[in-house]
N, C-alpha and C positions, 0 to 999 in steps of 0.2 A: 375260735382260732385267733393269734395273736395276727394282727398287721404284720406287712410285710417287712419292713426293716426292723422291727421287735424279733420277729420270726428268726431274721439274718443275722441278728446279735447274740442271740440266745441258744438257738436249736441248728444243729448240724444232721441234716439227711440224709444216707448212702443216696448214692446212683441211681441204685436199685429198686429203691424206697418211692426215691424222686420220681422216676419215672412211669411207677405203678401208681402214683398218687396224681400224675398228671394225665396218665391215658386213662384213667378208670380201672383201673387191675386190681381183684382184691387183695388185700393186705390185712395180715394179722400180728395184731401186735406182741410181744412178748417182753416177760417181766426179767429182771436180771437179779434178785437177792436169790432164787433157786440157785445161781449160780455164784455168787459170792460166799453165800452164808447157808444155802441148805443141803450142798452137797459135798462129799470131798472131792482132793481131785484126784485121780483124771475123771473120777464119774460125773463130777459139775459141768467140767468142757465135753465130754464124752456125750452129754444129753443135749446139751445144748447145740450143738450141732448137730445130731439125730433130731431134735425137734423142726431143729430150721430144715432136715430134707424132708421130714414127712411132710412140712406142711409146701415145701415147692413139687414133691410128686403129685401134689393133688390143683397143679398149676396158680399157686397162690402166693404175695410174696411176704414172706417172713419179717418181721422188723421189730429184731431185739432192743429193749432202750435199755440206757442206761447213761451218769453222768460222769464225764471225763474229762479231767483239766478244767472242771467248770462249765464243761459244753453240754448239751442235754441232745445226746444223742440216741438219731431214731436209724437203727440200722445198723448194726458192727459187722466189721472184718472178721475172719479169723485172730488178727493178731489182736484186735480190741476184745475177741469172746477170749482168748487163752491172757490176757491182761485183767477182766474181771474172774477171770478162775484160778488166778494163782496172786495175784496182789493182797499183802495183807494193810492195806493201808485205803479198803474201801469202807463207806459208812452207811450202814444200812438204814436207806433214807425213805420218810415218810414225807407226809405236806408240811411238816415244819420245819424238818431237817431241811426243805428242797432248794429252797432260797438262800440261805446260808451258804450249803454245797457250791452252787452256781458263783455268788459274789465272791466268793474267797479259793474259787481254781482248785476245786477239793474234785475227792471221786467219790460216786455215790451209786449203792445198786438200788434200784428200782421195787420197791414194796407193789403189790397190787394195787393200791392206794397211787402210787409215785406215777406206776405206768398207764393206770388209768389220766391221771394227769397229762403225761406228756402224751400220750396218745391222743388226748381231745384239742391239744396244741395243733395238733397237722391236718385233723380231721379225719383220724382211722376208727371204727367203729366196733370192732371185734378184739377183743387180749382173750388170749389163754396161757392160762395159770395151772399151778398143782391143786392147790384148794386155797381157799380164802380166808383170810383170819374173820374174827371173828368175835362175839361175848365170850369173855375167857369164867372160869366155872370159879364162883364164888364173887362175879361180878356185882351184886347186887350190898356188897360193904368193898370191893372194891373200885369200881366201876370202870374195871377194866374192859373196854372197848375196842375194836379194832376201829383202825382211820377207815379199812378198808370200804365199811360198810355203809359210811357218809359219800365217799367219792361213788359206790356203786347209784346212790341212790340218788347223788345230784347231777350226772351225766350218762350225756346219750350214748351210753356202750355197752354190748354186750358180752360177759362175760363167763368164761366158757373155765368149769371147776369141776371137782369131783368130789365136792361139797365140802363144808369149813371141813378144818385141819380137826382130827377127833380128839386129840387134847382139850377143845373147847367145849362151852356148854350148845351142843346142836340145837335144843330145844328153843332156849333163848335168841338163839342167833336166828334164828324162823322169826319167832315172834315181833326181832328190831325190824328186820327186812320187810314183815308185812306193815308193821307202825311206820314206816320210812315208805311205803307203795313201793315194794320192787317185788317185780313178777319172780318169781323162782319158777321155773321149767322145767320138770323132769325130762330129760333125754333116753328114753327106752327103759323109765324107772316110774315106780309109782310114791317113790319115798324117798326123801332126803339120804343120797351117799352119804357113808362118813369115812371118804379120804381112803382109809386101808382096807375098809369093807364096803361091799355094796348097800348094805343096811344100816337102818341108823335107828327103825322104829319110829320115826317120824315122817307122817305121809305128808306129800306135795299134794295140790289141790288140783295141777295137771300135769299130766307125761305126754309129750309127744312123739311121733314115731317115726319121722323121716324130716332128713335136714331141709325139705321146702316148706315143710310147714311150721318149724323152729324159725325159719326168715322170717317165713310170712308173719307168723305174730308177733318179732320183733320190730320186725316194720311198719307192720301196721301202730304199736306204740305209738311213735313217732309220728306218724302220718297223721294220728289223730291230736297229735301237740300235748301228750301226756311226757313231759319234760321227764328223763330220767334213767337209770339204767333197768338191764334186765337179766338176772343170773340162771344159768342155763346150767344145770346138775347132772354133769353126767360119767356115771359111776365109774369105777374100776373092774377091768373085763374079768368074768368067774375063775378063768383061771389064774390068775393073779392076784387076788385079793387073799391076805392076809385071815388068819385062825381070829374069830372074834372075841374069845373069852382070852385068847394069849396078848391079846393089841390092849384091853382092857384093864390087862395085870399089869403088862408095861408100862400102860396112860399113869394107871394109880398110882403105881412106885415113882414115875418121873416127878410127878407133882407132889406127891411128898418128899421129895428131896430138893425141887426147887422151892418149894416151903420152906422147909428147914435150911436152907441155905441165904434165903433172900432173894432170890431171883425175883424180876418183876419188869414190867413195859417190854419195852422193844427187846430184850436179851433172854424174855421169855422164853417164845416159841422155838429160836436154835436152841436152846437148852433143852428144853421137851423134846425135841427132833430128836438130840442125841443120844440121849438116855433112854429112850425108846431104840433107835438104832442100838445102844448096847444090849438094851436088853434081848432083842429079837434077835442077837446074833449076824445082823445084818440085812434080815430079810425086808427089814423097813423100806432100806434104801431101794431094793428092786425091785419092789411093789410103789414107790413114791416113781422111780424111774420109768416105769409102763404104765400109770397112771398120766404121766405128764404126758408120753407118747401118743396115748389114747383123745386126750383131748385134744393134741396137735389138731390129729386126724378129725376128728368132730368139728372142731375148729374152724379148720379150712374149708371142712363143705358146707356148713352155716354159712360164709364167707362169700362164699362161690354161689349161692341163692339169695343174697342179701340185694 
């Protein structure tokens, strides 16, 4: 956590925030490029406000980030959630983007990577996210990385996915995570989700089955001085997951067309988003949107045993 007047220069707190952070109240953080860049609108503002009630129904407070005028903030209004859902002039910012943002009074929405950061600024210990980026496929001549999976692995946070975005290489993205020591935890699963399916053919090496014992072993991490985070997979519920051979045709086609187009780094993954959303005719999107829902809820009651 930064010093106090670093703190007062840089990061602005809701209320709400502020006060669950000084009574002990849990708090879950939340990322903001699902709502700049991975939704339209009103479905962007539309979840993201659905997300912040699931997770106060389950008495827990919510704390959207994201950066605004340069300010890095932890906790938005309405009118700051419907300013990151409908502004076209925000910058989908990672760790290198994040400083830039800040010094020069820019707006910036919060990568998992971004909010893992500004989360570990205030001292909140839990984000949930849609899924996580990730080794994108063909990484091994491109070495395309996600930042995501360096900030998982160098901070004490647990993060709450429905495992990397299936455009990426699953298999590999396993592999860095274990080369980097981060627990992956299946949540009521015995295999790595992939995002629009429950399956992914990739087994986790543990599933846990109730949110006191997903605390307890996150806790105990820590308690033993195992510096670092710990990714918590937990799938998309049966009725909502997406045809696995139709997600599959979509993956291939998007990626051959951001091949053949150039697409690459950070304008990647909306691209793949969307070209999958056209190809599915739409169902991507509300399968991505009860997906986020779901971890809300999972989220908060990690949270609320932490």
């Amino acid at each position: 956590m930064l010093n106090v007047e670093t703190l007062k220069k840089y990061v602005v707190i809701s209320d709400e925030v502020q006060e669950a952070l000084d009574s002990g109240k849990p708090v879950v953080a939340l990322e903001s490029t699902i709502i700049s860049h991975g939704m339209p609108y009103p479905q962007n503002l539309e979840t993201a406000k659905s997300v912040e009630r699931i997770i106060r129904e389950q008495g827990v407070v919510p704390a959207t980030t994201a950066i605004i005028n340069g300010k890095i903030r932890v906790g938005l209004n309405d009118e700051e959630l419907e300013f990151m859902a409908t502004s076209n002039d925000i910058i989908k910012a990672s760790r290198r983007d994040y400083p830039h943002i800040v010094a020069n009074g820019l707006n910036g929405a919060t990568t998992v990577a971004t909010s893992i950061i500004t989360a570990s600024l205030v001292g909140i210990k839990i984000l949930v996210t849609g899924g996580i980026g990730g080794v994108h496929r063909g990484a091994e001549t491109t070495f395309d990385i996600s930042r995501d999976l360096q900030e998982i692995a160098n901070t004490d946070i647990a993060v709450v996915c429905a495992g990397a975005k299936s455009i990426l290489d699953i298999g590999l993205t396993l592999e860095y995570l274990e080369t980097l020591g981060v627990p992956v935890l299946g949540y009521k699963t015995p295999e790595m989700p992939a995002f629009f399916t429950r399956e992914s053919g990739f087994k986790l090496d543990y599933e846990i089955d109730s949110y006191e014992e997903m605390a307890n072993s996150i806790r105990t991490k820590w308690e033993l001085g195992l510096r670092g985070g710990v990714l918590v997979a937990n799938p998309i519920l049966p009725e909502d997951e997406l045809n696995k051979a139709e997600i599959d045709k979509a993956i291939a086609e998007a990626l051959k067309s951001a091949e053949e187009n150039g697409i690459k780094g950070k304008e990647a993954t909306p691209y793949l988003l969307d070209k999958v959303l056209e190809a599915t005719e739409g169902k991507s999107l509300a399968a991505n949107i009860k997906l986020v829902e779901n971890n809300a809820l999972v989220g908060a009651n990690i949270a609320k045993n932490m």
